[in-house]
N, C-alpha and C positions, 0 to 999 in steps of 0.2 A: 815549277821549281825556280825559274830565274827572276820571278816576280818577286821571290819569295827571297832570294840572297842577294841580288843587284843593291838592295837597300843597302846592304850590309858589308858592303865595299869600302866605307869611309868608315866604317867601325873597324877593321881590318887594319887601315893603315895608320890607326891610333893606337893598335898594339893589341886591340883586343882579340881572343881566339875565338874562331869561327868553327864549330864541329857540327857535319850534318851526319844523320846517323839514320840510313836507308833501311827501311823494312821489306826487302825484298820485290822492289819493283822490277820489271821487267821490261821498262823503255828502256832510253837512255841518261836515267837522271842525275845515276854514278858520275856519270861521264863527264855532263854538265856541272853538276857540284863539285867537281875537283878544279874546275879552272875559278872559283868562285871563294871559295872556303880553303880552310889549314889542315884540315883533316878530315874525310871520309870514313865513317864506320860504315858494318853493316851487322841487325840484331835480327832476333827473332820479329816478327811485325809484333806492332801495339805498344800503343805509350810508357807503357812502363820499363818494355824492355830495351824501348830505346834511348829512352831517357837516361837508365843506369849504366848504359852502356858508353853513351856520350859525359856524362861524367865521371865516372873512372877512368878515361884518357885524358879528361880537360887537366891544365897544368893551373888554370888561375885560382883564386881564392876567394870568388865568387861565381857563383853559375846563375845563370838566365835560362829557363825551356822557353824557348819560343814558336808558337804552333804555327804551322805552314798557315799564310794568308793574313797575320799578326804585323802589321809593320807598327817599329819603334818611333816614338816621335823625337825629333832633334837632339843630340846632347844627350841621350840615353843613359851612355855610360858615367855622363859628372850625376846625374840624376841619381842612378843607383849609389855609387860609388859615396857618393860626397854625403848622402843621405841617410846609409847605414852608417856613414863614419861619425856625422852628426848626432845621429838619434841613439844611435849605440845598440838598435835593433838589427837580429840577426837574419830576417827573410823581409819580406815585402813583396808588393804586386802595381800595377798602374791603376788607373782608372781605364775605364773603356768608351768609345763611342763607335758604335754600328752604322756605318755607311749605309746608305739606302734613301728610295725616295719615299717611302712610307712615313709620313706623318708620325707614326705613335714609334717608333726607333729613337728618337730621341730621347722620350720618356720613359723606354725597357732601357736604355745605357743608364739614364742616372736610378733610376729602381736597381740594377746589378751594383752601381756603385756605394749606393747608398747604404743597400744590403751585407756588400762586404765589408764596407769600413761597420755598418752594426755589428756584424757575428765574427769577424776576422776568420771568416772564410773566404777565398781565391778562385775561380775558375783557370785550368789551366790557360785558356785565351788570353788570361789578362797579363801573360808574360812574368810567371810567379819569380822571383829571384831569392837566394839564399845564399849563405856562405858554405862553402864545399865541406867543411868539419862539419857543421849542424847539416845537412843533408847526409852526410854519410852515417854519423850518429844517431839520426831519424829512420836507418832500413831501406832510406832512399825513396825514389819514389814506388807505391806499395803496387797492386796488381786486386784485380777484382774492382766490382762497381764503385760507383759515387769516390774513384780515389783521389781526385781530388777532394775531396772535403775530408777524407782520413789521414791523406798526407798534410795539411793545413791544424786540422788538431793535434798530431805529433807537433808542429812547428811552434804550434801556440804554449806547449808544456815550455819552449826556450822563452820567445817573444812575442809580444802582440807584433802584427806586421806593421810594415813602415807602408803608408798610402801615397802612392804618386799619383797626384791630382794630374799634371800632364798625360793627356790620352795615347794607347796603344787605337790604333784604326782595326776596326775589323769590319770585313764582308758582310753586308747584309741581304745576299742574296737568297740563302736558304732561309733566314725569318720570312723572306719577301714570296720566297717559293709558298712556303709549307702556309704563310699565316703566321703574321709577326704576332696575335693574341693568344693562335692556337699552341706555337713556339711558344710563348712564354708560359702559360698554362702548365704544357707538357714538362718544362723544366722545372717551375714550382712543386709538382704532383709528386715528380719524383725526389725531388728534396724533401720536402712532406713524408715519403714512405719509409726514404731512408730512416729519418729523425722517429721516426713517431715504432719503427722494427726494431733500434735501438734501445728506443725508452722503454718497450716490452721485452727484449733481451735481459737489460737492467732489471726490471723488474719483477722478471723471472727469478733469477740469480736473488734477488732478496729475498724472494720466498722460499726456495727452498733452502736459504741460510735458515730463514727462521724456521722453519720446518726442520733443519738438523740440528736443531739446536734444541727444538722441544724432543 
């Protein structure tokens, strides 16, 4: 936890609101995040609920999720701020790069990147930010699988996202653990299954229009 807000001490004293929103841990994490942050929740566990939970109290006029382990790179806040006020887009995300000593990490960060700016889809990782009316207008963030990619299609009916070339750092110890090819693999497949249980949902529903129709 202090790895994870210490960053976020000089975004603090720039005005910006710092809310962690505990899923029911059982250290002392509470404890720790209050001498650190402006506000302490506490939700049901899982990212949705905490997520909704931490934005319904934020007071600003745009929100950042930032996932434990995610640090911001410099100037974070002119980044977003100045970005969406330029582009006139209503959410956006960073770019990423995966720490680690594995060779092929470099080449799964610009494949994630490359990918998202193609399909203006997000990983939460990559520090998604929106403005608090279009998030709350959106249902918030949704609940059930692959929700990032369902909370990012709601996004996209307002705007294409705004891409922040400046990298969010992320741990690459679990690609490094598990098998950064067999990691990537595994995220692909299930992107894959989503999309492809979609297109037959869809194309269920057209048949049996046409079907009620004859």
């Amino acid at each position: 936890m202090s790895a994870t807000l210490d960053p976020l001490v000089e975004l603090r004293q720039l005005g910006v609101e710092v809310i962690a929103v505990d899923g029911g841990s059982r250290d002392a994490t509470i404890q720790r995040a209050r001498l650190r942050v402006d506000k302490v929740l506490s939700a049901p566990r899982g990212r949705a609920s905490q997520v909704n939970a931490g934005a319904e109290k934020a007071s600003g006029d745009v929100l950042l999720c930032l996932d434990p382990g995610t640090r911001l790179p410099p100037a974070a806040e002119h980044l977003v701020l100045d970005g969406l006020a330029r582009s006139g887009r209503a959410w956006g995300r960073f770019n990423v790069r995966i720490e680690g000593r594995d060779l092929l990490l470099p080449a799964v960060s610009f494949c994630i990147n490359w990918w998202s700016c193609l399909g203006g889809i997000a990983a939460f990782e990559q520090a998604i930010f929106v403005k608090r009316d279009v998030f709350l207008n959106a249902g918030g963030y949704p609940l059930g699988p692959m929700a990032d990619v369902v909370f990012c299609k709601r996004l996209r009916h307002v705007s294409r996202p705004l891409c922040i070339e400046k990298p969010v750092l992320l741990p690459g110890q679990s690609w490094e653990t598990n098998g950064v090819l067999r990691t990537a693999f595994e995220a692909c497949r299930l992107r894959l299954a989503y999309f492809l249980r979609t297109q037959a949902d869809l194309l269920a529903k057209r048949y049996a229009d046409i079907v009620g129709r004859d």
